[in-house]
C-alpha positions as YAML, in Angstrom:
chain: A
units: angstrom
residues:
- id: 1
  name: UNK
  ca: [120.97, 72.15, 99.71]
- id: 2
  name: UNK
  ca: [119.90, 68.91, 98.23]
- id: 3
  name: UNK
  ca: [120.61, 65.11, 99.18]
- id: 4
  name: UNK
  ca: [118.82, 66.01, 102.22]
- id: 5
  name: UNK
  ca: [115.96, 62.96, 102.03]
- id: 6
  name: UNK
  ca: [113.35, 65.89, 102.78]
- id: 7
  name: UNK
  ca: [109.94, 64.13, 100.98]
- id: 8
  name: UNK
  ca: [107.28, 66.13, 103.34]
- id: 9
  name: UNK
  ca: [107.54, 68.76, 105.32]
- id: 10
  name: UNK
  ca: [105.85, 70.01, 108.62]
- id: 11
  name: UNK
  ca: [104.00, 73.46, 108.30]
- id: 12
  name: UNK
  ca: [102.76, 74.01, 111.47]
- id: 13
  name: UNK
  ca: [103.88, 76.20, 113.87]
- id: 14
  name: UNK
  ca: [102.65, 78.36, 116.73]
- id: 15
  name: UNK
  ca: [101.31, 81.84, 116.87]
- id: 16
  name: UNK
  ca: [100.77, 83.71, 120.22]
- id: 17
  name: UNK
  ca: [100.78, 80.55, 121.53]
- id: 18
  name: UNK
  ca: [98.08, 79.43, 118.89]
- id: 19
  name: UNK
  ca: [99.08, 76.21, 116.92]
- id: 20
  name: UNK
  ca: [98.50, 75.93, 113.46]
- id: 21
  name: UNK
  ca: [98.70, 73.87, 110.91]
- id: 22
  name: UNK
  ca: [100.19, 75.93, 107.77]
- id: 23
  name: UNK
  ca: [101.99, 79.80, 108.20]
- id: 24
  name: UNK
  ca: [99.21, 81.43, 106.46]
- id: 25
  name: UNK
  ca: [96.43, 83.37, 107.89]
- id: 26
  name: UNK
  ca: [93.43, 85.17, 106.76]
- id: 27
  name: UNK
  ca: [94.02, 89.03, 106.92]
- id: 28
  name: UNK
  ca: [91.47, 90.64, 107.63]
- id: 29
  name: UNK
  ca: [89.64, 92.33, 105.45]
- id: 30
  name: UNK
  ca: [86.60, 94.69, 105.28]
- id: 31
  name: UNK
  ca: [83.53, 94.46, 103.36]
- id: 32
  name: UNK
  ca: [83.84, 90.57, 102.90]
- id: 33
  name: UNK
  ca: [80.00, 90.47, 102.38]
- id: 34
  name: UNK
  ca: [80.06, 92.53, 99.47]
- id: 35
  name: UNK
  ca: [82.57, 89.69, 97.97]
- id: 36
  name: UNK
  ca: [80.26, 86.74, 98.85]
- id: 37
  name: UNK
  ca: [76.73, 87.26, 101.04]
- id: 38
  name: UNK
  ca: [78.61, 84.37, 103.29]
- id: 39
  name: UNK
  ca: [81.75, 86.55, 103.97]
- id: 40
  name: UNK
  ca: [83.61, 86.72, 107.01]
- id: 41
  name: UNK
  ca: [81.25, 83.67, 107.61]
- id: 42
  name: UNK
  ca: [82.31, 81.67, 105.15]
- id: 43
  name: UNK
  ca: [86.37, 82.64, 106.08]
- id: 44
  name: UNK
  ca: [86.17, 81.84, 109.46]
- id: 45
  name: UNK
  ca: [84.74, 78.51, 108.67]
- id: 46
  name: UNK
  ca: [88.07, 77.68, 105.81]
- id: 47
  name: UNK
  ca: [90.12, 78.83, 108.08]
- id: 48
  name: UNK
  ca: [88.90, 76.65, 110.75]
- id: 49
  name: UNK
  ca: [89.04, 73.49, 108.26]
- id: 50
  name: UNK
  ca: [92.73, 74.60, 107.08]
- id: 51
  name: UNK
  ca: [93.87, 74.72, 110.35]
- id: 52
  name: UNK
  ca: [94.82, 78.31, 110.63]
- id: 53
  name: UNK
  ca: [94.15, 81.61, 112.14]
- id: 54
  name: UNK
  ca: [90.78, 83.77, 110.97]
- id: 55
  name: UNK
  ca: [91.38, 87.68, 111.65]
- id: 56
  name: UNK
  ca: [88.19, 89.19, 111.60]
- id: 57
  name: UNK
  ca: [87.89, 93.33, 110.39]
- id: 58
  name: UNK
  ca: [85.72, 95.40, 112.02]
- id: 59
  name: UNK
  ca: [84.27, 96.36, 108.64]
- id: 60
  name: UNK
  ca: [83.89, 92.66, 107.16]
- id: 61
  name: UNK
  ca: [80.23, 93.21, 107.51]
- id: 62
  name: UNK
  ca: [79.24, 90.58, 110.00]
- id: 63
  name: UNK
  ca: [79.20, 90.99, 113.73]
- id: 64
  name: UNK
  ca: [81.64, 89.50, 116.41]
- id: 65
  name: UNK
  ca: [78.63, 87.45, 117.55]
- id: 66
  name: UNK
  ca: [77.90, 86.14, 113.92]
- id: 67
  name: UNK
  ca: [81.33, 85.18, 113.04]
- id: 68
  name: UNK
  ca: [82.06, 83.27, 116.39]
- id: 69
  name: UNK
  ca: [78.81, 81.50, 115.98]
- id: 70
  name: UNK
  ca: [79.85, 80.62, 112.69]
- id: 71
  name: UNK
  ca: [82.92, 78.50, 113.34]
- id: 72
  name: UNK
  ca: [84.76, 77.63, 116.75]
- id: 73
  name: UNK
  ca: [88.15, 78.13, 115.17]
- id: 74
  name: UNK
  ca: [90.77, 80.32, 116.00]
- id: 75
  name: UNK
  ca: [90.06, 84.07, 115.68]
- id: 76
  name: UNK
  ca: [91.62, 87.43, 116.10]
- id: 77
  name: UNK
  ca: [89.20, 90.61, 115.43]
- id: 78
  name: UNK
  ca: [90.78, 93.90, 114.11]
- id: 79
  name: UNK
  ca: [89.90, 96.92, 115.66]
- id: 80
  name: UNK
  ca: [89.13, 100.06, 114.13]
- id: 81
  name: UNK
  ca: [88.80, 102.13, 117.08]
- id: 82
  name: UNK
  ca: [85.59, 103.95, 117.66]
- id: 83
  name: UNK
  ca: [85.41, 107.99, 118.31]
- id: 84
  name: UNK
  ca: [83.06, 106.87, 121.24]
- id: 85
  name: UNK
  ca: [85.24, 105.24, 123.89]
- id: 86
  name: UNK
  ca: [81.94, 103.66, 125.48]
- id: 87
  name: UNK
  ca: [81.09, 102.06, 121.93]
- id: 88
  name: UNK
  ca: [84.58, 100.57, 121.69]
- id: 89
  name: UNK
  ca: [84.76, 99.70, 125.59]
- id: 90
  name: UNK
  ca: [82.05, 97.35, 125.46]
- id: 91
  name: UNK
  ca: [83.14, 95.96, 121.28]
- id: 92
  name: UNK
  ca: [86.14, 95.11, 122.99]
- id: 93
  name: UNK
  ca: [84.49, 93.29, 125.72]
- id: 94
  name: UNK
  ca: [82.28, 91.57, 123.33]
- id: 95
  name: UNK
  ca: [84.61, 90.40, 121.67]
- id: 96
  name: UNK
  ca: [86.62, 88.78, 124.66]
- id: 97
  name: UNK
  ca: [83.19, 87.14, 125.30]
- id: 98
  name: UNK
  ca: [82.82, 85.48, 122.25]
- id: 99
  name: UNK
  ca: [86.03, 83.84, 122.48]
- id: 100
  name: UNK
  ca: [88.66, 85.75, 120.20]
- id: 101
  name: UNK
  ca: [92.15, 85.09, 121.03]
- id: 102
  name: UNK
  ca: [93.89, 88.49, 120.07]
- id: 103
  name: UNK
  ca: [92.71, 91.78, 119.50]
- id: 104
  name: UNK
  ca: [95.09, 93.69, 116.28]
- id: 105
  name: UNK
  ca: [95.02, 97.34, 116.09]
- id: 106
  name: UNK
  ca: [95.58, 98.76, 112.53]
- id: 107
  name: UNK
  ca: [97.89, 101.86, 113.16]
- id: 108
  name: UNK
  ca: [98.33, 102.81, 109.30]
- id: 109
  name: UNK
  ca: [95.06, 105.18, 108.51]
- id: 110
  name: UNK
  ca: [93.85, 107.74, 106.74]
- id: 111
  name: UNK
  ca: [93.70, 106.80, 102.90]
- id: 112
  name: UNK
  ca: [92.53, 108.28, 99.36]
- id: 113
  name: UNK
  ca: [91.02, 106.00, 96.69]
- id: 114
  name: UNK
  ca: [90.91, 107.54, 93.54]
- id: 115
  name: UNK
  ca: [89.40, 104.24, 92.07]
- id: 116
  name: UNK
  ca: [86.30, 104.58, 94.56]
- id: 117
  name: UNK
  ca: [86.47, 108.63, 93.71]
- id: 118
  name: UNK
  ca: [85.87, 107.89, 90.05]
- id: 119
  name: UNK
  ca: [83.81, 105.02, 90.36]
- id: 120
  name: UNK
  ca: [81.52, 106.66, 93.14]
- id: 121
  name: UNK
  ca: [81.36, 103.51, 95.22]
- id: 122
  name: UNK
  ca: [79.42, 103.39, 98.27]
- id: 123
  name: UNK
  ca: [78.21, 100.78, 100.42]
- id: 124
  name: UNK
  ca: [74.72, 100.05, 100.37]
- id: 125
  name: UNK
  ca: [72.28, 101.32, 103.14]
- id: 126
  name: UNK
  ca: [71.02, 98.77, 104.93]
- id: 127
  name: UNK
  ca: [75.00, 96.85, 104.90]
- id: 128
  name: UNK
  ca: [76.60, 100.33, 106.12]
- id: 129
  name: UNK
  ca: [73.77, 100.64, 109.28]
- id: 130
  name: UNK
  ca: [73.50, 97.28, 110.29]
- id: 131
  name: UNK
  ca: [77.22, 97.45, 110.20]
- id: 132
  name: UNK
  ca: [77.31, 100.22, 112.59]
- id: 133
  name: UNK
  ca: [74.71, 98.82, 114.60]
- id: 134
  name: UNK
  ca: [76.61, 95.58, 115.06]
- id: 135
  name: UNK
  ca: [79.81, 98.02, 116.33]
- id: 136
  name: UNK
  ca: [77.48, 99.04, 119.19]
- id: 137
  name: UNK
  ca: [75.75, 102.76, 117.41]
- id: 138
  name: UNK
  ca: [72.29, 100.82, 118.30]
- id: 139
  name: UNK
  ca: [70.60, 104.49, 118.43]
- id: 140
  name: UNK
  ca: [71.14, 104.80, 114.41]
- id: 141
  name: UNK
  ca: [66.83, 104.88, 113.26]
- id: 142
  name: UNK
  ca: [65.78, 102.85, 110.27]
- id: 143
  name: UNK
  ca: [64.87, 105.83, 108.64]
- id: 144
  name: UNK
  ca: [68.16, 107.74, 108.79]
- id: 145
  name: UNK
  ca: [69.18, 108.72, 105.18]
- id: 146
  name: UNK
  ca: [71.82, 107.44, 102.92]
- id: 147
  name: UNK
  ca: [73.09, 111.01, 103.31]
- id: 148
  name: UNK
  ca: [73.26, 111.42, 107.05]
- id: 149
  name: UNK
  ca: [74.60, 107.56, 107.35]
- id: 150
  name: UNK
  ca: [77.18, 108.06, 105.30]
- id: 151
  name: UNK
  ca: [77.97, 111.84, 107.53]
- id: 152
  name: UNK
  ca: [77.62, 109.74, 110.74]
- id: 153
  name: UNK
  ca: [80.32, 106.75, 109.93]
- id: 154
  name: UNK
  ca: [82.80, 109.48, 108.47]
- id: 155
  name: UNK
  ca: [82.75, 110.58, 112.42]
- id: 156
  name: UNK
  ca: [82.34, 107.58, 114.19]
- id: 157
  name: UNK
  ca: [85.92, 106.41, 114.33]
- id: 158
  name: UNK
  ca: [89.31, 107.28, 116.07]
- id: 159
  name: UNK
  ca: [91.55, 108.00, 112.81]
- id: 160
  name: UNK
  ca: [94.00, 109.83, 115.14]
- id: 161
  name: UNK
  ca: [95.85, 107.75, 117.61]
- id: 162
  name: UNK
  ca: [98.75, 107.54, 119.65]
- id: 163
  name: UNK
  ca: [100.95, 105.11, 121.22]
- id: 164
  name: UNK
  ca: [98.51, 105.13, 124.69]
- id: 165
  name: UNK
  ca: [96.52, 103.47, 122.98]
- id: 166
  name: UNK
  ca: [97.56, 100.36, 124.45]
- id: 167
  name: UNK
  ca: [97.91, 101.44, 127.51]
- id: 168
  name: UNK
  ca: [93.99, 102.16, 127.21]
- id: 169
  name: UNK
  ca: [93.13, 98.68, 125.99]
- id: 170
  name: UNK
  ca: [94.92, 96.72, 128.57]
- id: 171
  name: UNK
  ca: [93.26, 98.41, 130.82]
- id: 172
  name: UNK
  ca: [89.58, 97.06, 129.50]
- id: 173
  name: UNK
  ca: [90.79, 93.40, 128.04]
- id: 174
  name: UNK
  ca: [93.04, 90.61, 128.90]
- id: 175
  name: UNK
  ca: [93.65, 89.60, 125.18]
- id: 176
  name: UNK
  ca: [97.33, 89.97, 123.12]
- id: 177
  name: UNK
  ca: [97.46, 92.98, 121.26]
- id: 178
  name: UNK
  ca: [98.99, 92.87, 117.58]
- id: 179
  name: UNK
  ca: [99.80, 95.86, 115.64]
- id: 180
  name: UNK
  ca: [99.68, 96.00, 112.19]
- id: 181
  name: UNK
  ca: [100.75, 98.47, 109.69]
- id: 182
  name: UNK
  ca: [105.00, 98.57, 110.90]
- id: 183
  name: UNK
  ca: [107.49, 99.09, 108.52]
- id: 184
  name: UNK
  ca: [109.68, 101.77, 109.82]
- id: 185
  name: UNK
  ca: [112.91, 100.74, 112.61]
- id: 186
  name: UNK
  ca: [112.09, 103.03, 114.91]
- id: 187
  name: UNK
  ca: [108.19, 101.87, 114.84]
- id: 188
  name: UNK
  ca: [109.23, 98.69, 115.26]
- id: 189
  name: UNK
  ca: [111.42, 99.79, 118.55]
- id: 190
  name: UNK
  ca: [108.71, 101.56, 119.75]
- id: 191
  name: UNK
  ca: [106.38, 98.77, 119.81]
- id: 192
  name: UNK
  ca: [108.49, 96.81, 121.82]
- id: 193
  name: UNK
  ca: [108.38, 99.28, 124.04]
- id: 194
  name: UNK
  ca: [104.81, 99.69, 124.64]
- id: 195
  name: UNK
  ca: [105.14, 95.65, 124.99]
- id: 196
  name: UNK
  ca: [102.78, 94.72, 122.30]
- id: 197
  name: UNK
  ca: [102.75, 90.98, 121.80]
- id: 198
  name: UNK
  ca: [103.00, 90.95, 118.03]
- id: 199
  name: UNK
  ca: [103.52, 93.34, 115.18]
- id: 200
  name: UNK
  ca: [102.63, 92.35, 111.60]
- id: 201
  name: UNK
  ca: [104.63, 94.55, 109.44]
- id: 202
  name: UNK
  ca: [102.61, 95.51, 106.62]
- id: 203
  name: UNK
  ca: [101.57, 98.52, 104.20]
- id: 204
  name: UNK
  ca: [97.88, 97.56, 104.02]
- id: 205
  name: UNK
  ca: [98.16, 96.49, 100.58]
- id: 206
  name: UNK
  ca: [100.16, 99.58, 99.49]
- id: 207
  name: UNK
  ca: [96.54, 101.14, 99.42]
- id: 208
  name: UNK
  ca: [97.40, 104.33, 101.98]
- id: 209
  name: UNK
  ca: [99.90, 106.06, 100.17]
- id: 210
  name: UNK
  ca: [101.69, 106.09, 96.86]
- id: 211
  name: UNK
  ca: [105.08, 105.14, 97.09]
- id: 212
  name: UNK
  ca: [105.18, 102.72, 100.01]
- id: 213
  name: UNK
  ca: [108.22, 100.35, 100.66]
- id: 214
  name: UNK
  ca: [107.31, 96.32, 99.83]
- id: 215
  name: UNK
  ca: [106.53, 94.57, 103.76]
- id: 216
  name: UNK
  ca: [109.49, 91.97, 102.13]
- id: 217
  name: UNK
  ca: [111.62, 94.65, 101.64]
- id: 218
  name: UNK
  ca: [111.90, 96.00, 105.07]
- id: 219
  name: UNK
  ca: [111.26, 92.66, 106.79]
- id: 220
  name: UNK
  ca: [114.88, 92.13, 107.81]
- id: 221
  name: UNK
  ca: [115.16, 95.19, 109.13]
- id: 222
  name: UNK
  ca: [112.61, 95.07, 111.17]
- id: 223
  name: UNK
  ca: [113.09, 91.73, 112.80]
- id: 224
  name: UNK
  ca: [117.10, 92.73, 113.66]
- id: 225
  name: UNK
  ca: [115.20, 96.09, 115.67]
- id: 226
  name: UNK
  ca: [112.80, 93.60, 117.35]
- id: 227
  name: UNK
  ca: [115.39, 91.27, 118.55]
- id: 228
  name: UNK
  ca: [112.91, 88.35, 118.97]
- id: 229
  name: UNK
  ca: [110.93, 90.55, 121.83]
- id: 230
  name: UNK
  ca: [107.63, 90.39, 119.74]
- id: 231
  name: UNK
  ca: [106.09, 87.92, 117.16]
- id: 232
  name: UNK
  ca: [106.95, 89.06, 113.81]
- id: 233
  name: UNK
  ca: [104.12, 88.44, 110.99]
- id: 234
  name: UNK
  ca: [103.83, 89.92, 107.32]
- id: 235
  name: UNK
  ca: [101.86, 90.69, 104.67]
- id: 236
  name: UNK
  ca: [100.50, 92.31, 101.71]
- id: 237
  name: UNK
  ca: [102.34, 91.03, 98.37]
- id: 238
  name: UNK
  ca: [101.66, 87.14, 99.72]
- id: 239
  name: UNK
  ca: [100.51, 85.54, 96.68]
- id: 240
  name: UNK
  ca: [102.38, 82.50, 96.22]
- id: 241
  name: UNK
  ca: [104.26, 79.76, 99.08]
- id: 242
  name: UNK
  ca: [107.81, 80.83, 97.48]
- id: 243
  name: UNK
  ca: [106.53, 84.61, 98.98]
- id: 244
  name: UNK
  ca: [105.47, 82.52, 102.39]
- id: 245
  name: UNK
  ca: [109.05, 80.65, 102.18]
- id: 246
  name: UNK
  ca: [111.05, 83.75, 101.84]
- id: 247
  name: UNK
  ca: [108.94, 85.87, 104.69]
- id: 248
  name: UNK
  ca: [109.79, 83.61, 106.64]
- id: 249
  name: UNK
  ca: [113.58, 83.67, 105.65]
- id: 250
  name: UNK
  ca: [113.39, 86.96, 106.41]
- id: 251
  name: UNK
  ca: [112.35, 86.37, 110.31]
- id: 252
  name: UNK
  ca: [108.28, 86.27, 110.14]
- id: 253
  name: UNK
  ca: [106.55, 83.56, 112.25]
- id: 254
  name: UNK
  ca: [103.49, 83.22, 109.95]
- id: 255
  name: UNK
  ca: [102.19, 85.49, 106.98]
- id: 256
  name: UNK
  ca: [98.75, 86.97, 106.48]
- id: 257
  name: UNK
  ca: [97.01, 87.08, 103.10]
- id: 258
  name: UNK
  ca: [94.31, 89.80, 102.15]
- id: 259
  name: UNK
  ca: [93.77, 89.90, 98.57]
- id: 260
  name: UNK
  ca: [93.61, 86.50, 97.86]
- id: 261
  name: UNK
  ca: [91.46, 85.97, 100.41]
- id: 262
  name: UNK
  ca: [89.07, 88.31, 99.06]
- id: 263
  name: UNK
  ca: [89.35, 86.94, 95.16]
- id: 264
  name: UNK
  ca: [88.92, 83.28, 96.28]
- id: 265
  name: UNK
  ca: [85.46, 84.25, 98.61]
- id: 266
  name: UNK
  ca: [84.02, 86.10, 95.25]
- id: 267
  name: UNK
  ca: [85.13, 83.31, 93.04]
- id: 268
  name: UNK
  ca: [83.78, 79.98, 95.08]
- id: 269
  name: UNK
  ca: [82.74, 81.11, 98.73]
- id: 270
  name: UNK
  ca: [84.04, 79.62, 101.43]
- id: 271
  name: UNK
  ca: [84.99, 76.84, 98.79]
- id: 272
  name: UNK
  ca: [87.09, 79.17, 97.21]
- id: 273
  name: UNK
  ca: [88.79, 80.33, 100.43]
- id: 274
  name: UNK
  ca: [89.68, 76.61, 101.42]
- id: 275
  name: UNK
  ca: [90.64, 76.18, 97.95]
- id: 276
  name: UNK
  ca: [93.44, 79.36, 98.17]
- id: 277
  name: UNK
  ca: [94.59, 77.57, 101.64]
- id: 278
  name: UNK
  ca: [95.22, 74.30, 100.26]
- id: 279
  name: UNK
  ca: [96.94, 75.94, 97.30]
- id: 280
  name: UNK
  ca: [99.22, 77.98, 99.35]
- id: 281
  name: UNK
  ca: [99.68, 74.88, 101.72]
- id: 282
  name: UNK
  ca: [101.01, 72.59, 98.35]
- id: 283
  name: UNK
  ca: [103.19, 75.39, 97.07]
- id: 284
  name: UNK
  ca: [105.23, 75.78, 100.77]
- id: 285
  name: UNK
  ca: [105.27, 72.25, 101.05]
- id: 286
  name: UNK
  ca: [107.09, 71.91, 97.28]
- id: 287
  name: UNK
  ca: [109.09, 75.00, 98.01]
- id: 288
  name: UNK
  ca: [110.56, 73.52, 101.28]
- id: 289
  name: UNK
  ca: [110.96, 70.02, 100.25]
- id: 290
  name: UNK
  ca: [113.19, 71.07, 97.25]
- id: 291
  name: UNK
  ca: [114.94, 73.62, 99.84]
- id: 292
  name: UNK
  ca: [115.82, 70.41, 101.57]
- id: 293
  name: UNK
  ca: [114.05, 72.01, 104.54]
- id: 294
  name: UNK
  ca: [111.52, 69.88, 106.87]
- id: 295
  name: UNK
  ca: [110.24, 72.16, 109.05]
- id: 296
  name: UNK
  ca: [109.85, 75.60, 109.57]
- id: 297
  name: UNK
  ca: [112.33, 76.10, 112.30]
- id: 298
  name: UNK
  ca: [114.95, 75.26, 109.73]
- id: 299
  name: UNK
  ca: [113.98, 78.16, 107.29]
- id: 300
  name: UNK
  ca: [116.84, 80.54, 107.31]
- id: 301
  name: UNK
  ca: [118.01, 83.48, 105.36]
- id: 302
  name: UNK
  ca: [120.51, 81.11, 103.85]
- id: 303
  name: UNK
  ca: [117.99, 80.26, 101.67]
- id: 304
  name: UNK
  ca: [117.73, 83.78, 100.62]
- id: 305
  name: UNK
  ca: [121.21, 83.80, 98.01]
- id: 306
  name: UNK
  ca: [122.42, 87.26, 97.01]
- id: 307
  name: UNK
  ca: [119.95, 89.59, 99.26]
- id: 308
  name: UNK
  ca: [121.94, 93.06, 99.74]
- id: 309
  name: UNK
  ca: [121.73, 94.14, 103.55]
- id: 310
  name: UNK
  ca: [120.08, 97.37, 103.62]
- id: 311
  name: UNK
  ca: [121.67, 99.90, 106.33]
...
């Protein structure tokens, strides 16, 4: 549409109740402190200043306690559930403590990277225990070897789950619960069903398996099984605020970005981070202003000319 007088256009909107100022939130991501020794630090605090949601892996490297004294902003914290139920009882009560406002389970696990195969990486020692340490394995020595460290985190986590796993976790916390890694309809349905409060339909990057359908791909699908009865989010493939625009076309509330993320915190720090926010922030803005659209709420698929519906 044009002739519609748009010059400037609102970006904020609301996430599990949440307002923020642009549809774009951190992903989170692990290892952020071998990107940057500020890491999850130094995203927490751009987030904060952009006005947006920080979600916080439990393998960025930093502990719950670090990143919430870091910056009073918005967080969510990703769990990767622990084997030991006591260890991941009392992360998620930590967590609750230091003020996190949603707690997102990761459901897509299990993965094979050839490119860490061939180039042998490994996280260093003393990263990989105090990491563990900060999840709650406080009876891991200083003298443990790289060998048995590296034996003891390949055990320490739940890769097997089910559905009751929510059932299990609001049972020990009174935060939302997001999951993340949808992309099939009957995934989607099922969700619903166990009530979650969000689902961010994603692929993790397209890192767990060859082959994997694009999150933009299978958005529409999944927000027609969802009938509005959960917050719909997106991501992986968000690189530019046409890709924000047409997510949320497609029936996302807000998108999260990983990889970008990542680059900007190795390029500038948390300068870079805020940097990749603002540029994100410019490019929706342009993108809905010359879509003659001034707010969110008036993105619609109509925007979206000649997309097939996939049955």
């Amino acid at each position: 549409p044009i002739l519609h007088g748009v010059s400037r256009a609102d970006l904020s909107t609301t996430v599990l109740g949440q307002k923020i100022a642009l549809p774009v939130m951190l992903a989170p991501v692990a290892g952020l402190r071998m990107y940057h020794p500020d890491g999850a630090l130094a995203s927490a605090r751009a987030a904060k200043a952009a006005g947006t949601i920080c979600a916080l892996s439990s393998s960025a490297f930093n502990s719950v306690e670090e990143v919430a004294a870091a910056s009073d902003g918005p967080k969510w914290f990703q769990l990767y559930m622990p084997r030991d139920r006591g260890v991941a009882r009392a992360l998620v009560q930590r967590v609750e403590a230091a003020g996190y406002k949603a707690l997102v389970i990761t459901v897509d696990l299990g993965e094979r990277k050839d490119a860490d195969r061939r180039n042998q990486f490994g996280v260093p020692k003393a990263m990989l225990l105090k990491h563990l340490r900060d999840i709650g394995h406080k009876q891991l020595p200083d003298g443990i070897s790289q060998e048995e460290l590296e034996a003891f985190n390949l055990g320490a986590w739940q890769l097997s789950m089910t559905w009751d796993i929510f059932d299990w976790l609001r049972g020990i916390t009174r935060l939302p619960l997001v999951v993340k890694g949808v992309l099939g309809v009957d995934d989607a349905r099922r969700a619903v069903k166990a009530d979650v409060d969000a689902i961010v339909v994603s692929n993790h990057g397209a890192r767990r398996l060859d082959g994997m359908p694009a999150t933009i791909d299978r958005m529409r699908l999944v927000a027609e099984a969802v009938d509005g009865k959960a917050e719909l989010l997106l991501d992986s493939g968000i690189r530019r605020g046409t890709d924000v625009l047409k997510a949320l076309a497609l029936g996302a509330r807000a998108v999260l970005v990983g990889r970008p993320q990542a680059w900007s915190l190795a390029a500038g720090g948390e300068t870079g981070v805020r940097q990749m926010l603002e540029f994100f922030r410019e490019e929706l803005d342009n993108a809905m202003v010359s879509c003659g659209r001034a707010s969110l709420a008036e993105i619609d698929e109509d925007l979206l000319l000649n997309v097939p519906r996939v049955s």
